[in-house]
MARRO-141719 format. One record per residue (C-alpha): residue number from 1; residue in one letter; y, z, x. Coordinates in steps of 0.5 Angstrom, whole numbers, plus 500, padded with zeros to 3 digits. Each point is the difference from the previous one (the first is absolute). Layout:
<pado k="NUM" r="A" y="Y" z="Z" x="X"/>
...
//
This chain:
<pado k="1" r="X" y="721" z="500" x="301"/>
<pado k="2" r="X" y="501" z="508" x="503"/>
<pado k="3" r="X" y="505" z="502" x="501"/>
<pado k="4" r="X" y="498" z="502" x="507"/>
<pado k="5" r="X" y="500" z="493" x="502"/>
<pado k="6" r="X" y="508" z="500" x="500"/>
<pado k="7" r="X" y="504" z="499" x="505"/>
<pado k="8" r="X" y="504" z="506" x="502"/>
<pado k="9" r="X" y="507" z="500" x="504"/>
<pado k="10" r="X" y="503" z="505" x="504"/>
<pado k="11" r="X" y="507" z="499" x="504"/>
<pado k="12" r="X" y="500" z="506" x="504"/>
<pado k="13" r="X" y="507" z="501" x="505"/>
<pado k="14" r="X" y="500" z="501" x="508"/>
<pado k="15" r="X" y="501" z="507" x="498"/>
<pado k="16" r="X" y="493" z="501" x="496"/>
<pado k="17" r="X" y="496" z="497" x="504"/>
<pado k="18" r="X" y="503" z="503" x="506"/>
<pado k="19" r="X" y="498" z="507" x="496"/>
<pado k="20" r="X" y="493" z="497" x="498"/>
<pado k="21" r="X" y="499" z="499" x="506"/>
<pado k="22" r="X" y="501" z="506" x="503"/>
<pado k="23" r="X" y="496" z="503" x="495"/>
<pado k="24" r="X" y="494" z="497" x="503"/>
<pado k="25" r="X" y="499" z="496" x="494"/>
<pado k="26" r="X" y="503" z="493" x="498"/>
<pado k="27" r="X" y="497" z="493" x="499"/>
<pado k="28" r="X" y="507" z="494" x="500"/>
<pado k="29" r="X" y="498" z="494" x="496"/>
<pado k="30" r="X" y="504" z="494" x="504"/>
<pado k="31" r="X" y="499" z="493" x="498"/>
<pado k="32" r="X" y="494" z="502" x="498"/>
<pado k="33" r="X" y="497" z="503" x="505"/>
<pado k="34" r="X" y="498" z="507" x="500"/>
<pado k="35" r="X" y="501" z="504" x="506"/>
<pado k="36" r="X" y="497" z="507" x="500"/>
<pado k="37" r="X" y="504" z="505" x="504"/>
<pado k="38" r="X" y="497" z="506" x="500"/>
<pado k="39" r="X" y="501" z="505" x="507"/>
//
């Protein structure tokens, strides 16, 4: 097995995301579902 079969997680705050984001650059994993939100 590879290593890049693992599973990463990453619990981001309100506050992070918010500054992804604005930056223009920020991919949220909710649930599984992988939202893209990029401007």
């Amino acid at each position: 097995m590879s290593k890049g079969n693992e599973r990463v997680l990453k619990v981001l705050s309100r506050e992070d995301i918010s500054n992804l984001i604005r930056k223009g650059n920020a991919i949220v994993i909710y649930e599984d579902k992988v939202l893209n939100l990029t401007s």
